[in-house]
C-alpha positions in Angstrom: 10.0 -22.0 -16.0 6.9 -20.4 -16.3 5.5 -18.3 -13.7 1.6 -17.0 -13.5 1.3 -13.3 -11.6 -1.6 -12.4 -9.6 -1.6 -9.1 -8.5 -5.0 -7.6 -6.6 -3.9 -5.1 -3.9 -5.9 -2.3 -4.3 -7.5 -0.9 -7.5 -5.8 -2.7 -10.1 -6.8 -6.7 -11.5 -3.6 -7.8 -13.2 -2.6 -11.2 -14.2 0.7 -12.1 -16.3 3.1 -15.0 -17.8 6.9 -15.0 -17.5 9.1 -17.0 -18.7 12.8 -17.1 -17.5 13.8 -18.0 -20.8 11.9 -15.8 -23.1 10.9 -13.4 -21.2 7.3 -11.5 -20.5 4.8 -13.6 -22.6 1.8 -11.6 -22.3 0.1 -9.6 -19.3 -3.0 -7.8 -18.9 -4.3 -5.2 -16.6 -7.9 -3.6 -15.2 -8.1 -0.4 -13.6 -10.6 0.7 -11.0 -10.3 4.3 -11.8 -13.6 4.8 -13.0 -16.0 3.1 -10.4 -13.8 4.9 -7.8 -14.2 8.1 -9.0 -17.3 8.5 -8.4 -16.7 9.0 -4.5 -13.4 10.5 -5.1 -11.1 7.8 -3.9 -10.9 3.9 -3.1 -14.0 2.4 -1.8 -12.3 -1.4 -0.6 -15.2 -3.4 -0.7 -16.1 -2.3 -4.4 -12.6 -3.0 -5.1 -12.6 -6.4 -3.4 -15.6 -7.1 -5.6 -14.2 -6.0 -9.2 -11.1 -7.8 -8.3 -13.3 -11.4 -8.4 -15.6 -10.3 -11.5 -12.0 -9.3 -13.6 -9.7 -12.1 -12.1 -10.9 -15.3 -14.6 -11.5 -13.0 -17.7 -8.4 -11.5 -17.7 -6.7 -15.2 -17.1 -8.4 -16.3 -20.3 -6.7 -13.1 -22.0 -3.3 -13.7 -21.0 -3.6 -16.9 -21.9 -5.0 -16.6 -25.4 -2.5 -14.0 -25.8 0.5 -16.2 -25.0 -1.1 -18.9 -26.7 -0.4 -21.0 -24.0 -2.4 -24.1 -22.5 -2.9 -24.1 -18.5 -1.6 -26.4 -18.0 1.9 -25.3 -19.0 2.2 -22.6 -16.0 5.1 -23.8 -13.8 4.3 -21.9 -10.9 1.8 -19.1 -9.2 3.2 -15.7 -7.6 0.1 -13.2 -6.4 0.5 -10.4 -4.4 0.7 -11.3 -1.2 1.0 -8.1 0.9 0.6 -5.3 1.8 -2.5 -3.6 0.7 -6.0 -3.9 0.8 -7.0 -7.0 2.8 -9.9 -7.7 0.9 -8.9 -7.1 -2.3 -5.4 -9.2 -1.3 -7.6 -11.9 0.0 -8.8 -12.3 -4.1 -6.1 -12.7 -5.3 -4.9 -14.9 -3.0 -7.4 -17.5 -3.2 -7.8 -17.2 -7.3 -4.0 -18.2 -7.0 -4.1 -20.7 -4.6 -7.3 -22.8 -5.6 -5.5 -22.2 -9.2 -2.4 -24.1 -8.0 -4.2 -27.0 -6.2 -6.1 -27.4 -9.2 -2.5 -27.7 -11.6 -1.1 -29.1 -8.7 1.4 -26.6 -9.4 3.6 -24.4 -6.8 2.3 -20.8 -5.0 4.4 -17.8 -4.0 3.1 -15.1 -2.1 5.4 -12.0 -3.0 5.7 -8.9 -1.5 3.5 -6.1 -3.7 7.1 -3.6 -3.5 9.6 -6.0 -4.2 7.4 -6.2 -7.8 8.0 -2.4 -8.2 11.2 -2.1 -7.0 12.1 -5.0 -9.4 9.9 -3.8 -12.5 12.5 -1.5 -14.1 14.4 -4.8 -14.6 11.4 -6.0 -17.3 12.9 -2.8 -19.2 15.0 -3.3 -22.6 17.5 -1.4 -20.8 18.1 -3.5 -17.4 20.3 -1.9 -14.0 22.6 -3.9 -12.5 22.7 -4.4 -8.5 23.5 -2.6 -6.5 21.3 0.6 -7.1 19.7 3.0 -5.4 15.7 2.5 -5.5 13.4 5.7 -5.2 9.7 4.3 -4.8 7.4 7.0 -5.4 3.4 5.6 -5.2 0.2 6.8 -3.7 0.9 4.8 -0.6 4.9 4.7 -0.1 7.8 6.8 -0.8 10.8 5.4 0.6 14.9 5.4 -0.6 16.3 1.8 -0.4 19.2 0.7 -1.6 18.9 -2.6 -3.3 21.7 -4.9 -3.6 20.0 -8.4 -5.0 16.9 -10.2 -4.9 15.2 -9.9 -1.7 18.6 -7.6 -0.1 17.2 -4.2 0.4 18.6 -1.6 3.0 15.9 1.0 3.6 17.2 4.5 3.4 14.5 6.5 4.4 11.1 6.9 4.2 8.0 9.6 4.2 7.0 10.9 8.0 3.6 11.1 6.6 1.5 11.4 3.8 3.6 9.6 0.5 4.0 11.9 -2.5 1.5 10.0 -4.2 -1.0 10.9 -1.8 0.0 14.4 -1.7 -0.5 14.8 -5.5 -4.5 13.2 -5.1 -5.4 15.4 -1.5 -3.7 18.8 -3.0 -5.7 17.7 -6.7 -8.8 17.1 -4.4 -8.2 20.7 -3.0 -8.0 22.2 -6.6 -11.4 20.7 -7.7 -9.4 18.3 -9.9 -11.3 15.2 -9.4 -10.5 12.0 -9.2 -7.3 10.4 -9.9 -5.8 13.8 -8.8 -2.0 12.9 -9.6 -2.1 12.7 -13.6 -4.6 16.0 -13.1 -2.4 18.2 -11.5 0.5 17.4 -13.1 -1.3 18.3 -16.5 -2.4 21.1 -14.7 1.1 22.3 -13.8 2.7 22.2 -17.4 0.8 25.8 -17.9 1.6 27.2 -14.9 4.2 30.2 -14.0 6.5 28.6 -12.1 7.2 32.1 -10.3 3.6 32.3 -9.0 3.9 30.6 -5.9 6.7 29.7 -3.5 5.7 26.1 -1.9 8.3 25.0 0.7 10.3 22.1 0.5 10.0 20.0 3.5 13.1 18.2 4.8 15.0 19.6 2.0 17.8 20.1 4.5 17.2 17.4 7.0 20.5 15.8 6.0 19.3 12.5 6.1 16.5 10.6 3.5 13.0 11.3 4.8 10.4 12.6 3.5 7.7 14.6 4.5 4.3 16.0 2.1 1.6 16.6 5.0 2.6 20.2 5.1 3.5 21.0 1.6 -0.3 19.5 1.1 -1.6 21.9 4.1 0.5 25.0 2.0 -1.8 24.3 -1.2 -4.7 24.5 1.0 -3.6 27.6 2.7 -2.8 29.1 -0.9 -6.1 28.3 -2.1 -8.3 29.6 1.1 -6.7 32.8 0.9 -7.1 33.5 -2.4 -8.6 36.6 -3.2 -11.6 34.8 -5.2 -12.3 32.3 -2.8 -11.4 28.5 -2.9 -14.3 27.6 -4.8 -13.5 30.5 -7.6 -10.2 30.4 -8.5 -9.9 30.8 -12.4 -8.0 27.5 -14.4 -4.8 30.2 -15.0 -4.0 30.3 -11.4 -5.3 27.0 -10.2 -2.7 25.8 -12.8 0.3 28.6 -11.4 -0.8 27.0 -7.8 -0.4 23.3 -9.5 3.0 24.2 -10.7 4.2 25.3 -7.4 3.2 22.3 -5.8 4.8 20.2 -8.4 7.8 21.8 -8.6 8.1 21.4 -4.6 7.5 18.1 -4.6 9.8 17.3 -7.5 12.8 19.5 -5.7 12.2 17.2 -2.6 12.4 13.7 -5.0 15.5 15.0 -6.8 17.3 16.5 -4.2 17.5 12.9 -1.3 17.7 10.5 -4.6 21.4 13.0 -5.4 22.0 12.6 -2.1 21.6 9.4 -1.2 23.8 8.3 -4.3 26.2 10.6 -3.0 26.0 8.9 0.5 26.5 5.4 -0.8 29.1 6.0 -4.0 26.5 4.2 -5.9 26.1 5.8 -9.6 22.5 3.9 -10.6 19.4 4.8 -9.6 15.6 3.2 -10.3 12.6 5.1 -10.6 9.5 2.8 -9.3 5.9 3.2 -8.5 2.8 5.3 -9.9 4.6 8.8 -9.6 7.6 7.4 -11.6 5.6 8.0 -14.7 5.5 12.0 -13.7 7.0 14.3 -16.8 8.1 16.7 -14.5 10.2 14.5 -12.1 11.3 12.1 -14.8 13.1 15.6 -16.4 14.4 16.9 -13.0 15.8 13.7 -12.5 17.2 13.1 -15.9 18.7 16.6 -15.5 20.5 15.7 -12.2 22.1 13.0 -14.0 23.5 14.9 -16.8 25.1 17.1 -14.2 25.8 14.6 -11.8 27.1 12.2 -14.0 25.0 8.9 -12.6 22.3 6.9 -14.6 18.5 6.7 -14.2 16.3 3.6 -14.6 12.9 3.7 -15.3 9.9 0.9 -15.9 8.0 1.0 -18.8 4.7 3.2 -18.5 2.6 0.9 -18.4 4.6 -0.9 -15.5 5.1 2.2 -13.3 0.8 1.2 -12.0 0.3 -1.7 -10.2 0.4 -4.9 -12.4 0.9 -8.3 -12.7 4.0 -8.4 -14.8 5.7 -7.6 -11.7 4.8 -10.0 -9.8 5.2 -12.8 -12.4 8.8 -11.6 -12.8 9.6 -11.0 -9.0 8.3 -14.7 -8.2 10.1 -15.7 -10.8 13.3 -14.4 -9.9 12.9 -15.5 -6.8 12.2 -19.0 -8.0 15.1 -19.1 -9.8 17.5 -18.8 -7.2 15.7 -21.0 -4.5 13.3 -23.3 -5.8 12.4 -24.3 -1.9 10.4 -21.0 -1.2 7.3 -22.5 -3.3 4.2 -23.8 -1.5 2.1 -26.0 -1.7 -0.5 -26.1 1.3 -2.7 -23.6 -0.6 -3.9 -21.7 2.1 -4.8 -18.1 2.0 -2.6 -16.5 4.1 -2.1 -12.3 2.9 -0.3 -9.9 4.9 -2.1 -6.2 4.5 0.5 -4.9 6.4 4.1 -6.4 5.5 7.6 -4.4 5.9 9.7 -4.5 3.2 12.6 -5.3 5.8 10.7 -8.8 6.9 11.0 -10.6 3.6 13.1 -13.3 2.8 16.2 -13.1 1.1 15.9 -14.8 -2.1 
């Protein structure tokens, strides 16, 4: 079977082929990250736009790449929640009037169920169960993941995700615009003795998170410092960057050893943007050497938002129920969809 992924959620065009036989066939990927950096964030309606101007180009690519007629696709899967509504809304009907036209199946899949899965498009696959750390700009949560479409949530950030800490404390630096890659290049030449960041709910004793006021300790750092915000020299904006790293790093490591601990399980996955962090991909590692448990991560260039995902995800899910495909072709997205409401596959 050969599945078509549509994924348009926020600032990312992707579009992919699976096969269940032999695998990813080809998959291609746009990236906002320039048109938004210009006002220092996501502007929705701009996305919403680039998503329709990227969409049929980049099906013509994968395509050509797979060498592979249309009319061959076996089924659709696009993102259908949560996210952007606009930008959702895109992809959505590109998949659906794509299907009527085939006369082929849809799947709307949930956009975290194609991270929390993406590790599995890796050379070196986990087994279920596993413990699941997703780590993006909009979610950090724990879940443990015991199949297709059976994940427990664990726990969860109070407030801002780490993702989102990494861009506001960047923002704060004068880093621009994605702030997460910046400050964590930042942070690889600073003294890790220079500041002292707290660790929120280090010792909470259960799996939340919370980045609001390790954010809000980067901005007191920064105000108080003795050349003002707007003049503090690259050698201690990158000391400040290392502290906040190394907080936020401490945090990630210390409830994904813990939760393993709390559930006997001895694999964890790594999913989301901030999975492709150097710094937490070596704390991590390092916990495992001492721990004696085993890391997954996605490939880089499946840690982003992309279509691969969700090619594989509704492919999976296709696999073991056939009966969850459509084919009423209406646009139907769900901005805001818990993880917890989804179908077992």
């Amino acid at each position: 079977m050969i599945v078509l992924g549509v994924e348009s959620s926020c600032d990312e065009t992707g579009l992919a082929l699976y096969d269940t036989e032999q695998g990813l066939l080809s998959h291609a990927l746009h990236s906002q990250v320039a048109m938004h950096e210009e006002y220092g964030g996501v502007v929705p309606e701009l996305a919403s736009r680039d998503h329709i101007r990227r969409a049929l180009p980049l099906l013509e690519q994968v395509l050509a790449k797979a060498d592979l007629p249309m009319e061959r696709i076996d089924a659709i899967a696009y993102t259908q929640g949560p996210g952007l509504a606009g930008a959702l809304l895109v992809g959505s009907s590109v998949a659906n009037s794509l299907a009527l036209a085939l006369d082929k199946p849809v799947l709307g899949v949930h956009h975290l169920e194609g991270h929390l899965l993406s590790p599995l498009l890796a050379s070196e696959r986990p087994e279920f169960p596993f413990i699941a750390l997703l780590v993006s700009g909009g979610h950090t949560q724990l879940m443990r993941v015991d199949g297709v479409g059976r994940y427990t949530l664990l726990g969860e950030t109070l407030d801002d995700a780490a993702g989102e800490a990494f861009d506001k404390s960047a923002k704060l630096l004068g880093l621009g615009y994605p702030g997460g890659p910046a400050i964590s290049r930042l942070a690889e030449f600073g003294d890790p003795e220079a500041y002292k960041l707290p660790r929120p709910m280090l010792h909470s004793k259960d799996f939340n998170f919370s980045f609001s006021g390790l954010k809000t300790a980067v901005l007191t750092v920064a105000k108080n410092h003795e050349a003002g915000i707007a003049n503090i020299c690259e050698q201690d904006k990158a000391n400040i960057a290392r502290g906040f790293v190394d907080a936020i790093v401490d945090v990630l490591t210390a409830k994904c050893v813990s939760a393993l601990k709390h559930t006997g399980l001895k694999r964890l996955v790594i999913a989301g943007g901030v999975g492709a962090n150097k710094q937490l991909r070596a704390s991590l590692n390092a916990a495992a050497a001492k721990k004696k448990f085993k890391v997954y991560y996605p490939e880089l260039e499946f840690c982003t938002d992309n279509g691969a995902m969700i090619a594989f995800a509704g492919a999976l899910r296709l696999e073991r129920n056939p009966g969850l495909a459509q084919r009423d072709y209406g646009f139907n997205v769900r901005p805001r969809w818990p993880l917890d409401e989804i179908e077992p596959a």
